[in-house]
C-alpha positions in Angstrom: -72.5 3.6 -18.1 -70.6 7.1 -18.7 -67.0 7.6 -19.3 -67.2 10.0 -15.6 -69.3 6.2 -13.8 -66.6 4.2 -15.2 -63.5 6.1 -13.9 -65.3 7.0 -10.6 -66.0 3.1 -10.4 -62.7 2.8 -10.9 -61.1 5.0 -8.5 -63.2 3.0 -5.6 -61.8 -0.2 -6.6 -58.2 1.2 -6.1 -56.6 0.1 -3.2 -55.0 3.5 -2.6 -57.0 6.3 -1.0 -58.4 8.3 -3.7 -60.3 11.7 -3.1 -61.7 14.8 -5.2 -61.9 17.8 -3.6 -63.1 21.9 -4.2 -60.9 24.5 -5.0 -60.6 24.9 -1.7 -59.2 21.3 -1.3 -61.7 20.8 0.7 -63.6 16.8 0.2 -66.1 16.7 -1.7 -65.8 12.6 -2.6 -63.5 9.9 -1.8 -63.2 5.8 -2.1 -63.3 3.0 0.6 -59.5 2.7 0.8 -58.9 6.9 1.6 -61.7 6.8 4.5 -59.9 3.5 6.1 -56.3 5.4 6.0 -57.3 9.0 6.7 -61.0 9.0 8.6 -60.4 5.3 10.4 -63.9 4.2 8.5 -65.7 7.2 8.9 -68.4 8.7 6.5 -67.1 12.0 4.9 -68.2 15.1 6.5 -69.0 17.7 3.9 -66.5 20.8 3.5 -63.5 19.0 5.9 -59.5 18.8 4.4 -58.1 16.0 3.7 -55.6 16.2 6.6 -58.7 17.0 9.6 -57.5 13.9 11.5 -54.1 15.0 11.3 -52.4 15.6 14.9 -53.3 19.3 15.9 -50.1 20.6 16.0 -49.1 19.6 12.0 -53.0 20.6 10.5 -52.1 24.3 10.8 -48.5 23.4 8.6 -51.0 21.4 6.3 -53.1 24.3 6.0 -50.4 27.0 5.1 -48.8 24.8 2.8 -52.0 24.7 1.5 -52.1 28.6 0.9 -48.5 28.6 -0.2 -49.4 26.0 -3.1 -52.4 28.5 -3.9 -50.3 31.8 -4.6 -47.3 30.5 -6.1 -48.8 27.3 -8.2 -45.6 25.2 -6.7 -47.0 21.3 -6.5 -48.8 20.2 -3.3 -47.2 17.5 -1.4 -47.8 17.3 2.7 -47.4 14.6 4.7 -49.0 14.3 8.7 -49.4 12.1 11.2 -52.7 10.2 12.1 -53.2 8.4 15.8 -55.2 4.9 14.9 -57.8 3.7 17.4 -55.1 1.1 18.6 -52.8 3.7 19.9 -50.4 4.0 17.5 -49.2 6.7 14.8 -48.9 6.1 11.1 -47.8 8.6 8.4 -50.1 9.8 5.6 -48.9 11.5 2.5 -51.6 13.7 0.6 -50.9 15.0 -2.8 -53.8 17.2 -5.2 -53.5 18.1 -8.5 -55.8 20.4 -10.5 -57.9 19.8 -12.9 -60.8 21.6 -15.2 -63.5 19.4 -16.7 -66.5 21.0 -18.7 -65.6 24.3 -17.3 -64.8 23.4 -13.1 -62.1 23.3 -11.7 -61.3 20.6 -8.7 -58.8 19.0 -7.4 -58.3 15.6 -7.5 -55.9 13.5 -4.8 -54.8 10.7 -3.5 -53.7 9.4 0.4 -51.1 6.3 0.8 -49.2 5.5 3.9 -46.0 6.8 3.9 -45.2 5.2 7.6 -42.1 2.7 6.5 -40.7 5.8 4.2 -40.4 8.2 6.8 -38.8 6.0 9.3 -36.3 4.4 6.6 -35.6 8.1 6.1 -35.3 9.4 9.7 -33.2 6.1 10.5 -30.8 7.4 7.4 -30.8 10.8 8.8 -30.1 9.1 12.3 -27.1 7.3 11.2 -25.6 10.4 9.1 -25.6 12.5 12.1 -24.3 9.8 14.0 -21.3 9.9 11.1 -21.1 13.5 11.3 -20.6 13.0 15.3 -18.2 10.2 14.6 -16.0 12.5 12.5 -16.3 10.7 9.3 -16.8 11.6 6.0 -19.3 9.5 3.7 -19.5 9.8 0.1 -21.1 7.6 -2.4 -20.7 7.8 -6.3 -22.2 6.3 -9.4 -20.4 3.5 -11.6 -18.4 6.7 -13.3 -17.2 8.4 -10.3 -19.9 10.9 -10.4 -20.2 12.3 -6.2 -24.0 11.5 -5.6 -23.9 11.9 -1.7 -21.7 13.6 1.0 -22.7 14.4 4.7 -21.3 16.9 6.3 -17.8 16.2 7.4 -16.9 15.5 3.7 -16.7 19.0 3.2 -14.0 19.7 5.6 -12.4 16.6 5.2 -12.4 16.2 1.4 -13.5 19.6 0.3 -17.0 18.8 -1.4 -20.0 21.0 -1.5 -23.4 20.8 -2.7 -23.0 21.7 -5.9 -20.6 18.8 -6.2 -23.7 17.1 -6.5 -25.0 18.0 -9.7 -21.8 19.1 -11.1 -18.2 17.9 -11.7 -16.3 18.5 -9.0 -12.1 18.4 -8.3 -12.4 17.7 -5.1 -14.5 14.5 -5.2 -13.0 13.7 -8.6 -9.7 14.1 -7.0 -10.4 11.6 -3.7 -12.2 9.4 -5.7 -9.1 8.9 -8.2 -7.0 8.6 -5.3 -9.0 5.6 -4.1 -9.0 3.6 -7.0 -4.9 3.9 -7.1 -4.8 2.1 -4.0 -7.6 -0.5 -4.7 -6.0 -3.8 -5.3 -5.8 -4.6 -8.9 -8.0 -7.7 -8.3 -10.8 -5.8 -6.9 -11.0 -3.6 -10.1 -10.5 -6.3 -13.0 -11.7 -9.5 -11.7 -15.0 -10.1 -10.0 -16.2 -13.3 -9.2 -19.9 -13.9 -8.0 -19.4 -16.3 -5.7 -16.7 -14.6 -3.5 -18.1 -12.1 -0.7 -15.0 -10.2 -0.9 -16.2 -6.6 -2.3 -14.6 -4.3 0.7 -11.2 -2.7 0.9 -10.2 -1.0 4.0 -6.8 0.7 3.9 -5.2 3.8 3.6 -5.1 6.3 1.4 -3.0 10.0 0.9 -5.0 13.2 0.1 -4.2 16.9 0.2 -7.3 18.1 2.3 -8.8 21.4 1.4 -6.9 23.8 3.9 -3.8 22.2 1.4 -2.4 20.2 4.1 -1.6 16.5 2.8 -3.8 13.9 5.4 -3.8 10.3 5.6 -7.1 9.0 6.0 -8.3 5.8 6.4 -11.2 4.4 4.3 -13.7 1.5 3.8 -14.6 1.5 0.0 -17.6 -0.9 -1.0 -17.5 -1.8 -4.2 -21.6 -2.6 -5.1 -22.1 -4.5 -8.5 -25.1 -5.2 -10.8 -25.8 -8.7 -11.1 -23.4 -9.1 -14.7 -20.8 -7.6 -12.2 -20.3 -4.3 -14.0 -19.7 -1.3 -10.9 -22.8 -0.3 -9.9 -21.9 2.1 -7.4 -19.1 3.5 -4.7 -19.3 3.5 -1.1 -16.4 5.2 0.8 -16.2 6.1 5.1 -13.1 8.1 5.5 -11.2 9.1 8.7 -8.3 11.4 8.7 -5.7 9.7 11.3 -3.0 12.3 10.2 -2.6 13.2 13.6 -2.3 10.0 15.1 0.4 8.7 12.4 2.5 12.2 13.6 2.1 10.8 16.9 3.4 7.6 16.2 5.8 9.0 14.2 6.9 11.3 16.7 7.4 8.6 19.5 9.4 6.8 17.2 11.9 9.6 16.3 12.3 9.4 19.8 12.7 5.8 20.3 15.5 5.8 17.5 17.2 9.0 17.8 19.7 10.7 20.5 17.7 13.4 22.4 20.7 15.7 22.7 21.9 15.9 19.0 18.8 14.4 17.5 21.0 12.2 15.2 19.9 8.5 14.6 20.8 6.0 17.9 22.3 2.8 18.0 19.3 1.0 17.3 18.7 3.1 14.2 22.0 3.2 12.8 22.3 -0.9 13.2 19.2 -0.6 11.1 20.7 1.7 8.5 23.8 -0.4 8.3 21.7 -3.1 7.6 19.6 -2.0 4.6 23.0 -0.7 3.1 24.4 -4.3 3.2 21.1 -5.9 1.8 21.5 -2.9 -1.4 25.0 -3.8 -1.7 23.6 -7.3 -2.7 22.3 -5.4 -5.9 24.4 -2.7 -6.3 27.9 -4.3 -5.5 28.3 -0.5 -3.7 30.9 -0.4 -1.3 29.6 -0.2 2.4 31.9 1.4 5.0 31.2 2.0 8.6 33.5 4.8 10.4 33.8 4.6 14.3 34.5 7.9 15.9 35.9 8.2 19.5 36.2 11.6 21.1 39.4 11.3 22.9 38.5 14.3 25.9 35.0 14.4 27.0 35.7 12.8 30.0 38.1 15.4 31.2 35.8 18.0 30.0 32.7 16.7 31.9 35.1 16.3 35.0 36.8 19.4 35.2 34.5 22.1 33.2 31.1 20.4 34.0 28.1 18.4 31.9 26.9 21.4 30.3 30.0 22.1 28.4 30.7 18.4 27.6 26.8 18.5 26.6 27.4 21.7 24.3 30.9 19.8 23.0 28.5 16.8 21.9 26.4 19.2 20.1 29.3 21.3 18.4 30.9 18.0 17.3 27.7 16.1 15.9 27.2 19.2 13.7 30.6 19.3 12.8 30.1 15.7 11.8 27.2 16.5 9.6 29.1 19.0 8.0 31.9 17.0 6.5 29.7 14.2 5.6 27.7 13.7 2.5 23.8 14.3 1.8 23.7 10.7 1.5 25.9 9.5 4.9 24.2 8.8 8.0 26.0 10.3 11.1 24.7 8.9 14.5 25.4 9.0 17.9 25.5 5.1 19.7 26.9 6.5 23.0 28.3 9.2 25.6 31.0 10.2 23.0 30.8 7.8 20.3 29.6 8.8 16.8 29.0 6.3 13.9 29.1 7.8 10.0 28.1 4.9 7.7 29.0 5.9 3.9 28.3 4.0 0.8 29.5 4.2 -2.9 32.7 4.7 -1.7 35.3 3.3 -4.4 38.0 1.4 -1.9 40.0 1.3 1.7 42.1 4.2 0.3 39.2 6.8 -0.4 38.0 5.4 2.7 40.9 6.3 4.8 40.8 9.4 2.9 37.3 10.3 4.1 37.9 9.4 7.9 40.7 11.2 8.1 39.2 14.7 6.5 36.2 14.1 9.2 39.1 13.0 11.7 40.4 16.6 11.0 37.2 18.3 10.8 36.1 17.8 14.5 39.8 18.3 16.0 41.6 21.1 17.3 40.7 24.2 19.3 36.6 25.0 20.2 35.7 27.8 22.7 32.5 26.9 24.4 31.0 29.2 26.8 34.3 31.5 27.5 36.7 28.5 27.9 39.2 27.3 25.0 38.7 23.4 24.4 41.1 21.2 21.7 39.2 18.4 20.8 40.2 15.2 19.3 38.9 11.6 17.5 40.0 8.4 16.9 38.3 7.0 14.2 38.2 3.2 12.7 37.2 2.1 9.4 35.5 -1.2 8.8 34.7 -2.2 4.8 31.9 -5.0 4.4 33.5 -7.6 2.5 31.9 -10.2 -0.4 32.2 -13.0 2.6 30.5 -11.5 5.3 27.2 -10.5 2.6 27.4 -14.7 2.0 27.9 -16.1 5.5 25.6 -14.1 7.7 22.5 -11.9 7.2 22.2 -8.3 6.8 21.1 -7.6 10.3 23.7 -9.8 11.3 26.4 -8.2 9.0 25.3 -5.0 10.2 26.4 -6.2 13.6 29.4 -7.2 12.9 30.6 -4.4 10.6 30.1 -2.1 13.6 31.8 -4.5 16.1 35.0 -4.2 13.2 34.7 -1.0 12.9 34.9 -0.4 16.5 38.2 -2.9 16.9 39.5 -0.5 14.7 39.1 2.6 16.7 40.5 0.7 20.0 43.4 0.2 17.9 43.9 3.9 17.0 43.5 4.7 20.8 46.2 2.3 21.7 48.5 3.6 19.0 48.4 6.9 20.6 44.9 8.2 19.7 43.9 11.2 16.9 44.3 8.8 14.1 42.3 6.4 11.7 42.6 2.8 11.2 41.4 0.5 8.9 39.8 -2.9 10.1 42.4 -5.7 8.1 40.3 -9.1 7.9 42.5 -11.2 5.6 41.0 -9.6 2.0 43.4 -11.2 0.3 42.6 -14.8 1.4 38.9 -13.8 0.5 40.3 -12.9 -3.2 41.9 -16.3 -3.4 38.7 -18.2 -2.1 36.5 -16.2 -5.0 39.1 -17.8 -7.8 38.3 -21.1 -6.9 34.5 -20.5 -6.3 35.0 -19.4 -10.2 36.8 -22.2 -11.5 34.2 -24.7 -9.3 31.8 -23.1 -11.0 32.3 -24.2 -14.2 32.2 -27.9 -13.2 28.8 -27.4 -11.2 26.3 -27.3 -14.2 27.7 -30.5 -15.8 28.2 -32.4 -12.2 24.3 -31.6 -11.7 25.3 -29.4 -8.1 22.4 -27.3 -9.4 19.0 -27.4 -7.5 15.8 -25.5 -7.4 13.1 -24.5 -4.5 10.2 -22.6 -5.1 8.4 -20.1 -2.9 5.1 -19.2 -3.5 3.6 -15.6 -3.9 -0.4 -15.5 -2.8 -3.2 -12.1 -3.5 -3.1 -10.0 -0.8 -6.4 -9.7 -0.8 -8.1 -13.1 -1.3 -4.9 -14.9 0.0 -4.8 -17.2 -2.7 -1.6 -18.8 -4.7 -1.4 -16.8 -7.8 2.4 -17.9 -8.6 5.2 -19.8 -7.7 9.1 -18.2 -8.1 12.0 -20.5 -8.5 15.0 -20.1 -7.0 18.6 -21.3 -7.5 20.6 -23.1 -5.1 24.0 -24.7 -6.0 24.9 -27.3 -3.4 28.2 -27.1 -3.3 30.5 -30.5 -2.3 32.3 -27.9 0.5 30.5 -25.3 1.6 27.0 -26.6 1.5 24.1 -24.7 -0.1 24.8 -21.2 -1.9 22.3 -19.1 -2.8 23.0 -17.2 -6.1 24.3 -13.7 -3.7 27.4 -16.3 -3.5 28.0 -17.0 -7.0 25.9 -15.0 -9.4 28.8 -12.1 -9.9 31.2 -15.0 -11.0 28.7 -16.4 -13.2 27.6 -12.9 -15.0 31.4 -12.2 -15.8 32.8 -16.1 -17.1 29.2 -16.0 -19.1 28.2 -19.1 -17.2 24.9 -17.3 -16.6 23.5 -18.2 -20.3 23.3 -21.9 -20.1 22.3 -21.8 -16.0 19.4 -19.9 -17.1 18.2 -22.2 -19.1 18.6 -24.7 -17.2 16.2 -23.2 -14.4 13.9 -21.8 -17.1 13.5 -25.6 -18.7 13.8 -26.9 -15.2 10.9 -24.7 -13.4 8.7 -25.2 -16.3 8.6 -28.8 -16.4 7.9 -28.8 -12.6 5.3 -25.7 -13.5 3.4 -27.6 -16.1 3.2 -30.6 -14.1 1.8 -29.0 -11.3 -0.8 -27.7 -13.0 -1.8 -31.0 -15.1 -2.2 -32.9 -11.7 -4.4 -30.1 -10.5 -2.1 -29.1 -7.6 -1.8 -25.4 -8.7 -4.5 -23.8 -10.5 -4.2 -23.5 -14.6 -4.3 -19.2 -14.0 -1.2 -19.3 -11.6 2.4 -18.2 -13.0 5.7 -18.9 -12.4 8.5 -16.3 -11.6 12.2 -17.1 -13.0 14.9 -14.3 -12.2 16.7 -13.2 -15.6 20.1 -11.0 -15.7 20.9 -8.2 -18.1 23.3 -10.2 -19.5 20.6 -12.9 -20.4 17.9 -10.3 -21.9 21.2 -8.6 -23.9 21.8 -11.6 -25.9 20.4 -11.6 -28.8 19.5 -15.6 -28.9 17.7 -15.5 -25.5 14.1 -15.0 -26.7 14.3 -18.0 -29.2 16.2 -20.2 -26.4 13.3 -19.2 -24.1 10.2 -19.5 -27.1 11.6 -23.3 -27.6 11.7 -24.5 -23.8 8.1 -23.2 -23.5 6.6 -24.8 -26.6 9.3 -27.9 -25.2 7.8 -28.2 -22.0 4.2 -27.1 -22.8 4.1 -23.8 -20.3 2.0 -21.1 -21.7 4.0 -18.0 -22.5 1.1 -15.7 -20.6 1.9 -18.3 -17.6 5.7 -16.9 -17.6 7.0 -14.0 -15.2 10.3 -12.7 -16.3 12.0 -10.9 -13.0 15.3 -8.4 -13.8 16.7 -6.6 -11.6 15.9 -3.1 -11.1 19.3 -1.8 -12.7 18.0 -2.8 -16.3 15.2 0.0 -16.3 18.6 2.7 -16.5 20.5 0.0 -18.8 19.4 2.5 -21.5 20.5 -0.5 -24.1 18.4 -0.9 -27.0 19.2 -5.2 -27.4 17.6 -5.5 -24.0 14.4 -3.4 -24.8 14.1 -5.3 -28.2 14.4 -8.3 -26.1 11.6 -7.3 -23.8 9.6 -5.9 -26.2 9.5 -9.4 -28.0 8.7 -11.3 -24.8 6.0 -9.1 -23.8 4.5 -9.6 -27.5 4.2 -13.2 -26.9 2.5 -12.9 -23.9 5.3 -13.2 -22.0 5.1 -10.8 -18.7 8.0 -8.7 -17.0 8.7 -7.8 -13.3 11.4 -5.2 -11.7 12.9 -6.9 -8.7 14.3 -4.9 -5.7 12.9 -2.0 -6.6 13.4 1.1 -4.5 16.6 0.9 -3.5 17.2 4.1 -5.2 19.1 2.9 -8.2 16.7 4.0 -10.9 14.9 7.1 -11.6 10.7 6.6 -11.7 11.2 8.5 -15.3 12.7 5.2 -16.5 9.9 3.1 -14.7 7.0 4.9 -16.8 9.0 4.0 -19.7 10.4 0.7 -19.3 7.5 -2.1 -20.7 7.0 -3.6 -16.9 4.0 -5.4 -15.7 5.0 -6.1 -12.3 7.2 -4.0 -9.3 8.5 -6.3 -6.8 9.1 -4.0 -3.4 12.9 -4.1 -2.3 12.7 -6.1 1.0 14.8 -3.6 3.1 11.3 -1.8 2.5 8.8 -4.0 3.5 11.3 -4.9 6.5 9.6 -1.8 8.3 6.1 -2.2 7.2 3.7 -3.5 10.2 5.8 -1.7 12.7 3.1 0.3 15.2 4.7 3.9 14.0 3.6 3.4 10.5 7.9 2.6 9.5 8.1 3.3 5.8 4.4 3.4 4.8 4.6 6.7 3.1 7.4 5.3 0.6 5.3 2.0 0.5 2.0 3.7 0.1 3.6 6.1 -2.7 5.0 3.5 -4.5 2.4 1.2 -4.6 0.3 4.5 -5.8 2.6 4.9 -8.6 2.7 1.5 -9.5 -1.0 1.5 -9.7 -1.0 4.8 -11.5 0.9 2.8 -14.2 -1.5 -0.5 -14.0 1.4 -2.1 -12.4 0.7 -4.9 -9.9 3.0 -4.7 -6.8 4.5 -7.3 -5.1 6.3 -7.3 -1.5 9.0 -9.8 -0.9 10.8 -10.3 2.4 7.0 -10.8 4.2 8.6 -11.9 7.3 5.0 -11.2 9.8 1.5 -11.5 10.4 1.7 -7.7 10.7 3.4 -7.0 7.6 1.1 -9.1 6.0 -2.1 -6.6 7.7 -0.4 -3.7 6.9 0.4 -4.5 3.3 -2.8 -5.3 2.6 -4.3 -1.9 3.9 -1.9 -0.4 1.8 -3.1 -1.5 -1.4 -0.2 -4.5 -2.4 -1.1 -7.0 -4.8 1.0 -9.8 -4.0 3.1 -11.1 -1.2 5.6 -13.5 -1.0 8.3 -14.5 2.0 8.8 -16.6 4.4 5.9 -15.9 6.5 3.7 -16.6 3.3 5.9 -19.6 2.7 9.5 -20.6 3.4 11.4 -22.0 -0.7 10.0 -25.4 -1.0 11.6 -28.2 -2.8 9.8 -29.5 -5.4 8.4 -32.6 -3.4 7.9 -29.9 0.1 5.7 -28.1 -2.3 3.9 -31.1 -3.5 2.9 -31.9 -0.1 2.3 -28.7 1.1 -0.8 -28.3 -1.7 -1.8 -31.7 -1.1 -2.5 -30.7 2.2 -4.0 -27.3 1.6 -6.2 -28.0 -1.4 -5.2 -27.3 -5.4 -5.0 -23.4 -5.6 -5.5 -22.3 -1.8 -2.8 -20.2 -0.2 -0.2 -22.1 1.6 0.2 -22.3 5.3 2.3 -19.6 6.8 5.5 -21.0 7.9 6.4 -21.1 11.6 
């Protein structure tokens, strides 16, 4: 049998529709399997094109394509629809390709049903026009970053074009960089077959084309190859910039006067607040000043609203004036203003201060043709060391106002247009703080020391990934303290060396117990808080190499927390220190940041592995207007910018919890996560929940 039998033999047997035809491409042979697809079973009729059962209206297109191939040698692809005997329509792509054997020249083909293509790819087209209705953009790239789709609305929205497609391109570069800072660090690094988890949705900050910085919201999909190396990215984005103005625009209103448009009562409590909680940190003085116009009535009575309404207006920016950058003025009434200062270095400067804005808003105004002398009485309140212990911030914040308002009353009755300081027995408080100090030196020895523990779970997977430890000295008189109480006394009588220790060696011994027993899994860590004064000795990194190798605790188990004033310290024993720890595995955190005491030049430098979120942060996180989530959102950015992982303490809500989560954070830990446990709380609580899993949010 010939070479020509052979492959025409061949050809039959294929179960594709095979066919030669003329130059004309018109048939000339085909197999068994090309006159089942294209003529239903039919004999070949002599000098008829491949697509002669086609629908009517698509031969002519077949035809001219035809002619088009002919004249410019481009490759001939068509495809066409055929109606079966049964009704129905299938789709049938034809391809040709010249040839020349022993001097003619044919065309050889071949038919296959296309059907399931063309509907897979009209159902694709479907849903990316109903995208481009829905107003999102959709953009997919390879393992690299590398844009290899975009539908329409990504071009306005994230500023791609077509030639982003086969080129590098700073737009799509640009957004998808900007996703993977948000992306939890435990999506990126750690993959684990078994878990579904391979979806983000949160939020993300990008400067859209017309230069305008958006928020949009996203749903990346992270798709992996079966080793779990990145196969490919999947992002939906929707720019909700307009509805965050919204919200943000409602909530100006909610918490600011509408005449002056400085902060309200509500606001200002809230300001008062997260001063007291810095001043934990800081030790800055907070002072609240009272202010009291002493003639708005008369003016509203005898010269009318509009002029007091004007006076309000005059005297707020007055207010604003004298103040600082930094001070908060705020209205809380008809003609009461509130100033909250901080950093201010006693009563003294103080009294100074309200008196020069006493001054500032007093004598002669002429509003509207008519002369006006105006007049304040103003009262100073101070926060003092025992109202930080005995109540909360936002209880604190309460009563500061309340003293600082006592003090006002008290100007008014001593005959108005003066300041007065709030007086709450300071010098009883002095005496109370020297005997705290000297019962502080018998506490370590009389065993008054405890520790609780409170758990910090993955945002994302919601699973325990450490436990902190926290001291408590239970004091024979005053009951529990937390370390806000006593931790100032201990850092300057040098007490705080051998209590750190004692937590450090404490907390591990629990730690490595815990994990031999199986109750917390072998990768979680524990979290001790460490003072400067601690990391500036010189001894501390052998004390701490010696209780780890003591109680068997892995050094790469061990979270160091300082506070976020060591990053400024600028002192070379404490860097050396850190340096060391982080050598031997041992990793560092910066608690309470951004409260404003450091500069984020000294973060990039400063060896951290870990940013814990100042609570007075996340306190606003979860509200409907969005609260602080661009200052959340930006540091968690940053920190992820620097491979930091980001923790938020002070989780207080479910919605917190949501919100943090769409913002990218790490870690969470408070009381909503889990309330401090004692060392046998804790023990049941994982008994209960099962080695590992995230403990039950407390009520």
């Amino acid at each position: 049998m010939s070479i020509a039998n052979t492959s025409e033999h061949i050809a039959a047997a294929l179960p594709i529709g095979v066919f030669d035809a003329d130059i004309d491409c018109r048939v000339t042979w085909a197999n068994d399997a090309y006159r089942t697809l294209v003529l239903g079973g039919a004999a070949i009729v002599a000098g008829t094109a491949p697509w002669v059962n086609a629908l009517p209206q698509e031969r002519t297109d077949c035809e001219q394509k035809w002619r088009v191939h002919k004249e410019s040698g481009t490759p001939f692809l068509v495809e066409f629809r055929i109606g079966t005997a049964t009704g129905e329509t299938i789709w049938v792509q034809v391809s040709a390709q010249q040839i020349t054997s022993h001097g003619i020249t044919k065309y050889v083909g071949t038919a296959i049903d296309c059907t399931a293509i063309v509907q897979q790819s009209a159902l694709s087209q479907q849903l990316v026009s109903l995208l481009d209705a829905s107003g999102d953009a959709v953009l997919v790239f390879d393992r690299v970053g590398n844009l290899q789709f975009a539908n329409e609305v990504a071009t306005t929205m994230i500023g791609v074009t077509e030639s982003s497609l086969t080129s590098t391109d700073v737009a799509a570069r640009t957004f998808m960089q900007a996703i993977k800072d948000q992306l939890p660090r435990e999506l990126l690094e750690h993959y684990d077959p078994s878990s579904p988890i391979n979806k983000w949705q949160g939020e993300i900050g990008f400067r859209s084309p017309d230069g305008l910085p958006r928020t949009l919201s996203v749903v990346v999909q992270v798709t992996r190859d079966r080793d779990g190396s990145v196969h490919h990215w999947s992002a939906i984005a929707s720019d909700i910039t307009e509805a965050r103005q919204l919200q943000t625009e409602l909530t100006r209103q909610a918490t600011h006067d509408a005449l002056t448009s400085l902060p309200n009562r509500v606001l200002i409590l809230r300001k008062i607040s997260e001063a007291l909680e810095r001043s934990r940190t800081t030790r800055n003085t907070v002072a609240v000043l009272f202010i009291d116009l002493d003639k708005l009535k008369h003016v509203n009575d005898t010269i009318g609203h509009a002029v007091g309404d004007q006076l309000i207006v005059t005297i707020a920016q007055r207010l604003v004036a004298a103040t600082r950058p930094s001070d908060v003025v705020a209205r809380i009434g008809g003609d009461e203003f509130v100033v909250l200062c901080e950093g201010l270095l006693d009563e003294h400067v103080s009294m100074e201060v309200a008196d020069r804005i006493r001054v500032s808003i007093s004598g002669s105004l002429i509003l509207q043709g008519v002369e006006i002398e105006s007049g304040a009485s103003v009262g100073v309140a101070l926060a003092t060391q025992e109202m930080l212990q005995t109540e909360s911030s936002v209880d604190a914040a309460i009563t500061l106002l309340r003293c600082a308002d006592t003090a006002m009353y008290r100007a008014k009755q001593r005959g108005r247009g003066r300041c007065e300081l709030y007086n709450n027995e300071m010098h009883s408080a002095a005496r109370e703080r020297l005997v705290l100090s000297s019962q502080l030196e018998q506490a370590l020895a009389a065993r008054q020391f405890s520790l609780v523990y409170q758990p910090l779970i993955s945002a994302h997977t919601g699973r325990t990934v450490a436990v902190e430890a926290l001291l408590r000295w239970n004091h024979p008189e005053r009951g529990e303290l937390t370390p806000a109480a006593f931790l100032d006394l201990a850092e300057e009588s040098g007490l705080i060396s051998p209590i750190g220790d004692w937590v450090l060696s404490t907390a591990s011994t629990a730690m490595r117990e815990w994990i031999d027993s199986g109750l917390l899994d072998r990768h979680c860590a524990l979290h001790v808080n460490v003072s400067r004064r601690q990391l500036s000795d010189t001894t501390f990194v052998d004390r701490a190499s010696t209780i780890l190798s003591e109680t068997g605790l892995d050094a790469q188990q061990l979270v160091l927390e300082t506070s976020e004033s060591t990053l400024i310290d600028n002192n070379p024993t404490i860097l050396r220190t850190v340096t060391t720890l982080k050598r031997q595995g041992v990793r560092i955190a910066v608690d309470d940041f951004g409260t404003g005491y450091s500069s984020l030049s000294s973060l990039r430098t400063f060896p951290a592995d870990q940013l814990k979120l100042d609570g007075t942060l996340v306190r606003d996180v979860g509200r409907t207007d969005g609260g602080d989530d661009p200052i959340v959102r930006s540091l968690i950015q940053l920190a992820h910018s620097l491979d930091l992982t980001v923790v938020a303490e002070w989780v207080s809500t479910s919605d917190q919890v949501d919100r943090l989560r769409i913002l990218g954070c790490d870690i969470l830990q408070g009381n909503h996560i889990s309330e401090p446990l004692t060392k046998e709380q804790l023990r049941e609580r994982y008994l209960g929940a099962g080695a590992g899993a995230g403990p039950v949010p407390a009520k």
